[in-house]
Structure formats: C-alpha cells, structure tokens
N, C-alpha and C positions, 0 to 999 in steps of 0.2 A: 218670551219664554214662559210656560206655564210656570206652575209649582211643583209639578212631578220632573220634570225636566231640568229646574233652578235645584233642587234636593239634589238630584243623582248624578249631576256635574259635581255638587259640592262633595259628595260622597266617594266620585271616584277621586278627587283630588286627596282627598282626607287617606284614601286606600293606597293609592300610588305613595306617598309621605309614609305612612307606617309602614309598607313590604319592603323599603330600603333599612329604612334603622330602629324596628318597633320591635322587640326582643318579643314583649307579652302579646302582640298578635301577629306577627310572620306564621309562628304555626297554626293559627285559627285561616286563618289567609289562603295558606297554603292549603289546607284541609280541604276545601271547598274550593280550590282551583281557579281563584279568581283574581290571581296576582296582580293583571292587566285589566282590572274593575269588572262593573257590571253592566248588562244590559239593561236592568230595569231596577225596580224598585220591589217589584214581585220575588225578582230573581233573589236582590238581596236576603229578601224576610226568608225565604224558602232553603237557603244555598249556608247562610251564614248564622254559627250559631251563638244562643246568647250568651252574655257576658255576664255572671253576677257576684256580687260583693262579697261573696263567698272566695272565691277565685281572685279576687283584687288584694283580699287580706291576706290567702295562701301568697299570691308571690311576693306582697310586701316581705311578710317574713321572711322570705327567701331569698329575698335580693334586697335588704334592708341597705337606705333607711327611706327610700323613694321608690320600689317596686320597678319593675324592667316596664310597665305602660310610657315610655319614652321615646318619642320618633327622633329628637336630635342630642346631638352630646349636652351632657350635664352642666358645661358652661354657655350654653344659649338661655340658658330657665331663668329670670329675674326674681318671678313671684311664688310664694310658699304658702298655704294656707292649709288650713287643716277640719278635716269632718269632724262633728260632732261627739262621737262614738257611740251612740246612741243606739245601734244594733251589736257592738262589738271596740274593737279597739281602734284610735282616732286614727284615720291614714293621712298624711302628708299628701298635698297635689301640686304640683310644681306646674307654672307656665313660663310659654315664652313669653315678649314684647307682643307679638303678633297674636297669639292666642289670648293674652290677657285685652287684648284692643276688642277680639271679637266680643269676651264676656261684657263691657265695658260698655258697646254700641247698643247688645242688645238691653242694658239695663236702661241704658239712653231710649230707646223706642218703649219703653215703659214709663218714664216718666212721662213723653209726649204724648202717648196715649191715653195717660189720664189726665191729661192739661194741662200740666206743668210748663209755663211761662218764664221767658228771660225775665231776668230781674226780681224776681220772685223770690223768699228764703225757705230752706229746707232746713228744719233741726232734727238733730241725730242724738236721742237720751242712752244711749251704748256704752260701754267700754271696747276700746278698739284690738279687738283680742288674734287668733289665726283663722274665726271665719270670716268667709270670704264674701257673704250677704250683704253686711255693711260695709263693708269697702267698698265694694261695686256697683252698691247705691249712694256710695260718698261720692263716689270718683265720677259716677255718670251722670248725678248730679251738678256738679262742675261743669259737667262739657255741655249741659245743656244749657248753662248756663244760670243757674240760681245759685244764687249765696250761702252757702254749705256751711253751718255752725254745728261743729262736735262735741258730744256733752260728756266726753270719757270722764273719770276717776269724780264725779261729783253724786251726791245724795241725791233720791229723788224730789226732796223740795227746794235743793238749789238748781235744779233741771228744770222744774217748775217755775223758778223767778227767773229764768235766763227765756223762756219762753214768753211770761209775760214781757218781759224787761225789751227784747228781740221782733215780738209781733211778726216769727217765723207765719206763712201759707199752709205751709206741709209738715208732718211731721212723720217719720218713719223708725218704726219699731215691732215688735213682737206682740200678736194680741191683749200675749197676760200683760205685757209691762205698761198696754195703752191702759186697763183696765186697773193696773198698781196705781197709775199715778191718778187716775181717775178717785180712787182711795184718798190717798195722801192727800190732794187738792182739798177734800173732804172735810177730814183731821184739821187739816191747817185753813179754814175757814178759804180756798180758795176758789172761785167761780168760774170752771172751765167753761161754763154753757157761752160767758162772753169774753173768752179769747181770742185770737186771730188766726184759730189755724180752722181753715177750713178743709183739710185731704187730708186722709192718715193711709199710709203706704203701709200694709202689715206683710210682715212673711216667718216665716221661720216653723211653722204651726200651720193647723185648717183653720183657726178661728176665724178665721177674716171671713170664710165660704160658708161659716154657721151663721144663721140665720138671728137667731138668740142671740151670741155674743157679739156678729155686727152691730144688732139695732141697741144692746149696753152701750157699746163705743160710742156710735153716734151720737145717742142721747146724751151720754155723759160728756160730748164734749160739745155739745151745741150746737147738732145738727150736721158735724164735719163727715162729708163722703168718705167710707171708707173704700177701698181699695186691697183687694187681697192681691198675693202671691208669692207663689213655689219657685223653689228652685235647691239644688241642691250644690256642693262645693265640687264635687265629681264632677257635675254636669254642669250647672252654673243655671243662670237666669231660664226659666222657662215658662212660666204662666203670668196672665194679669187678669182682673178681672173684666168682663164686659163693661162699658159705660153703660149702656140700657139697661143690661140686665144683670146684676149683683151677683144671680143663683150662677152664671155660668166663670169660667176660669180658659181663658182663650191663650192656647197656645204659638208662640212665635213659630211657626215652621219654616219660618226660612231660614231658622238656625237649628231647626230638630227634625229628624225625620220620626216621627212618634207613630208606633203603634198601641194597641190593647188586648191583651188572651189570657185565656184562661190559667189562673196562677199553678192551677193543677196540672194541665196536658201541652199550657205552651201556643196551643190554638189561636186563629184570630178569632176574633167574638165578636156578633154584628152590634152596629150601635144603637145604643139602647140599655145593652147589659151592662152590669158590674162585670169588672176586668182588670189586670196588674197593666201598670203606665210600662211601656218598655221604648227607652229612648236610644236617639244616635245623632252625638254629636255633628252638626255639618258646621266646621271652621274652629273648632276648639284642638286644632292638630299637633301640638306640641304634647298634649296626653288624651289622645279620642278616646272615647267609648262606641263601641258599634254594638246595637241590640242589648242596651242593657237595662234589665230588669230591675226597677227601682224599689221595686213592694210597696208602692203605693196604689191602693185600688182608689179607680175611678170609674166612670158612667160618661161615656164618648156619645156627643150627638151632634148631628149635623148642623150646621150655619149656614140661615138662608141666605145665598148670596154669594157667599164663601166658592173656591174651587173644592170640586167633589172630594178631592182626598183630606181637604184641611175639615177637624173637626173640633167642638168646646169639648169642656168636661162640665156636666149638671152636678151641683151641688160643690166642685169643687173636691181637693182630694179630701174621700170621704171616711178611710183608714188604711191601715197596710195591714198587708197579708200577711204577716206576721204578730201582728197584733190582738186582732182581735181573740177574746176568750167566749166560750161557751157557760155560759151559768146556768146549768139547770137546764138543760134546752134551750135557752137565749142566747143569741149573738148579741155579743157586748163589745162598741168600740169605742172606741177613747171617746171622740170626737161627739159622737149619740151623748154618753155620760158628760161631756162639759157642757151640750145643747142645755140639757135638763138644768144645769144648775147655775148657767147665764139665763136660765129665763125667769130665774126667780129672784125678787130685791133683798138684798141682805144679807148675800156669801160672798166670801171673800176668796181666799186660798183653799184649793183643799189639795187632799190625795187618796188615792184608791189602791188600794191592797185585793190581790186576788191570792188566794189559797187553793193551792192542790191538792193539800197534803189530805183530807179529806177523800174519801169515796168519791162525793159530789163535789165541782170545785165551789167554792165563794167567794163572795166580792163582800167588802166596806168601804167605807167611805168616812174619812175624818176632813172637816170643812171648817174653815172660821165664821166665827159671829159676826158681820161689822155691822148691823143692825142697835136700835134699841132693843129690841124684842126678846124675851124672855128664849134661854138657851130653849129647854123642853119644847117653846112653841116653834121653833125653827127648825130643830131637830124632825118632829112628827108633821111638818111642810114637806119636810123635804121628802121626808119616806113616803109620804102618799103620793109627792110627784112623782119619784121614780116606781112606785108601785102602777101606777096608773099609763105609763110609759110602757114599760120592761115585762110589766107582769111579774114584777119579783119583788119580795123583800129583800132589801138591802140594806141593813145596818147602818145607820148615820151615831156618828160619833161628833159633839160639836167643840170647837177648842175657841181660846182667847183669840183674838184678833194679835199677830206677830208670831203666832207657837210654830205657824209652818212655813219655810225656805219658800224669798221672794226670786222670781228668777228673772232677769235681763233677756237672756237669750232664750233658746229654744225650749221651753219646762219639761221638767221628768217627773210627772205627777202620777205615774202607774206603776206600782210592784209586783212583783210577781214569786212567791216561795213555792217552790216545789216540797 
C-alpha cells in the first residue's frame, strides 16, 4: 500500500469515528457531504474546510471545560494535557488509551530515527508540568527502551551533577534550557565539552533548525548531535530532523496528512515556497484535527527517494504567521533575531519589545552580558550585527547576567505594545 493510499484509509477511519459522536465536526462533515469518507486525498483538501485555533478556543468557551472536539464519551479519556497559550488562552486536550498509544509510537519512531539504542540513558532537566512534549518523550522513551531519568523540581546545577553523576547518551529539552545550562556549567567551573551525552533531542522552539544556535549547543556540549523537533499538544509529535542533513525537519506522514498554502488565500503552494503548515491528524481519533492550520510557516521540498506526496521542510519551522512584525520595511521574525544573537559569543538571555504605538513600528532588544567584555563593547557588537543583517537600527540595551526570566519550557522572549 503506497503512502497516499496508508493516509486516506487512516483518514476515512478517523472520519467514520467523528460523524458518529464528534459534536465539533459532524457539522464540518456534514457540510461537505462526506459522511461515508472520501475518495481521495485531493478530494479531502478541496471538499473539507480548515479547522483553526481560532474556532478551537470559540467552542472551548462554549462547551467548557474540554470543547465538544470529542469522538467518544468523556469517561473513555485517561489523559489531560494542556497548550501552551502562547497565541491565546491554554486549552485542555484530552485523549483516550488508544490515541495517547498512537502519540506515544510516533514519539518511539523518533527516537529510533535518531539512534537511540536499548539500554542506553535519556535525561529529562523539565519540570513535569500539563505539556505533553515531555511526557511523550518520557514515555517513548521507555518503550524504546532506554533508562529514563527525570530531573523535575531540582536547580539547574543539581541537573548538572545528576548528569555527570548518571553518564546519561541523550539528553532532551528546549534549545534555551540546553544553552542555560551550557551557562551555568560555566559559572560553576563545569566541562560539558567532556561529558557523556552525545544527542540532544530539542523541541519546543525552532532553535534546533537554526543554524547559529545548533552549532552553540553542539559546541558547548562537546560535539553532541543535535536533533530538532515540532510538534504541538493539539497535534502531537510531528517532525525530526534529517540524520544527513540538519537544514531539513522530516515529517512522519504516516501519522499526518500535511499540506502547505498560502496563509492569505488558503491555496496550495508549489514546493519551494514559504507557506502555513496545515496538518490532519491520521490516528489521534479520540480528539482529530482535520485541515488544521497551525501558523507555523515553513518551506516544503521534496525527498530524493521519498514517495512523491511525502515532503521535508528546509530550514525547519522558520516562523508563524502570526508573528512576524514589519520594521521599517523589514520582515522581522523571531527565529532570524535569535540566529543573529546565537551567533555571537557573549549573550545570554535577552528580550525584544516591538512598539506600535509610534507611526513607524520599533523593535529593541534588552540582552545579558555573560562575557568579560566591557558592557559598551558588546552592546555596539551586537547593533552592528543586526545592522548588517536587518538593515536596521535596533537599540540594544545590555543588562547583568540574571536580570532577565530563565525559561524551561517553551521561552516568551517577544512583546509586543500596541
């Protein structure tokens, strides 16, 4: 059975489960006439329309405190975990047994794809909170068999000697936090170049798919491959990086049907171009998503080798559509502004303020010292790198080393004042 053919069995089953007891899509369903599934894959993208977060939030409110996206009664659901809120307010996502196994497998085909060996140890420097990231790289962990050490409610230089202390392979966390403890090691006189982990699992963030802050990590931990990927608690496990090639973020399709269009008209868009990620759960059936528009742009291109429909993403998600600001004529996204200031030695934390309030909007930038180097000369480094980048002035502001919020999980380093 191809890959076009393994999707849209998965897809009609996923369809046939929701028009029985799926409150939030019996009327999308219904709409498009396809009760009793689809013929194709074509048909779907064309017949069925998209789903977005926008719409997820509206009926949570409405049907609080789990939203009607529910194919079976509310005492089948085991697991509870919760987004971010990162665009808006955190929503709850409940699975069953059976749907939390599919998140689970596929987090398993990610660790085997990037080598991960029985017997082998993973450390987790987390707090074990309602995202569902690190649980499903704890738990799939486990099944693939390596030794799973959780580093909840400790400091990061007791995470640091459970590490030495342990001679964990792996270590899986959030780009900033590889790069905090990369710090800290620092401070407290510790030599990550010769520790024992050689794989860092990042996600949560694009840092992993930036170019700059891969090669900090690396370096600062003595050569360890890094390994990016996405996914989101909606959707669950969905990218890894290529083993050859770092630049790309290779998606599981055999548990997503993924397209990419235009965030404006909706369009498909040939590969090649920038485009919004728009996914469809195949096996996550206890709460699907069909056609849902995640705002995260990326750049689809084909895999030598691969079947024609499966495609990577170059560069990795490169911002969302909702992000990015205009400075002066410039497109400014997050992801660009953290390149520039992982590629320079001597920063630590920062944050970016953009302002409206102005005619022209403006951007600054407040960033830590953790250099010796005199504030002034690091301040006017950094403004001529991003001048030299951006083509803009950007105000750099330089603080103490602690003044700015370290983060574990997923960082909120951009504001925005109207």
């Amino acid at each position: 059975m191809g890959l076009a053919e393994q999707q849209l069995a998965s897809l009609n089953t996923a369809i046939a489960i929701a028009v029985k007891g799926n409150a939030f899509y019996q009327p999308k369903i219904a709409e498009c006439g396809r009760s009793k599934g689809f013929d194709s894959l074509d048909a779907f993208s064309e017949k069925m329309p998209f789903t977005t977060k926008r719409e997820l939030a509206e009926d949570y409110g409405a049907n609080p405190p789990y939203g009607s996206n529910l194919s079976y009664d509310l005492k089948d659901y085991t697991r509870l975990h919760q987004t971010s809120g990162t665009t808006g307010r955190p929503m709850a996502w409940l699975d069953t047994p059976e749907s939390w196994s599919w998140i689970i497998d596929s987090w398993a085909y990610i660790w085997r794809v990037c080598g991960a060996k029985a017997g082998e140890t993973a450390i987790f420097p987390f707090s074990f909170g309602p995202f569902i990231g690190f649980w499903a790289a704890f738990e799939a962990a486990s099944k693939v068999d390596l030794r799973c050490i959780p580093l909840g409610g400790q400091q990061s230089f007791e995470r640091l000697q459970m590490i030495l202390r342990h001679e964990p392979q792996w270590l899986c966390c959030t780009p900033t936090y590889a790069l905090h403890l990369m710090n800290v090691a620092e401070r407290e006189n510790v030599d990550l170049t010769k520790c024992s982990v050689r794989s860092i699992i990042v996600g949560g963030e694009p840092g992993g798919s930036v170019a700059e802050v891969r090669s900090r990590i690396e370096q600062g931990w003595g050569g360890a491959r890094v390994f990016d990927h996405h996914g989101m608690t909606e959707v669950g496990p969905v990218t890894y990086s290529d083993k050859e090639n770092p630049n790309l973020l290779r998606i599981i399709h055999e548990a997503y049907y993924a397209e990419v269009v235009e965030p404006e008209t909706g369009r498909a868009i040939d590969f090649g171009n920038i485009g919004e990620l728009v996914l469809t759960t195949l096996g996550r059936n206890g709460s699907p998503l069909f056609r849902y528009r995640t705002g995260d742009l990326v750049k689809p291109v084909r895999v030598e080798g691969e079947d024609p429909r499966a495609f990577a993403l170059e560069g990795g998600i490169i911002g969302r559509a909702d992000d990015m600001v205009v400075v002066r004529g410039i497109n400014l996204h997050p992801s660009a502004v953290d390149a520039v200031i992982r590629s320079l030695e001597g920063f630590g934390e920062y944050q970016v303020s953009i302002s409206k309030r102005d005619p022209m909007v403006q951007a600054s930038i407040r960033v830590e010292n953790i250099s010796d180097v005199e504030d002034e000369l690091m301040r006017m480094k950094l403004q001529k790198r991003l001048r030299e980048v951006f083509a803009l002035r950007i105000p750099v502001d330089i603080l103490e080393l602690g003044t700015l919020p370290q983060f574990e999980m997923k960082a909120k380093r951009w504001s925005v004042s109207d």
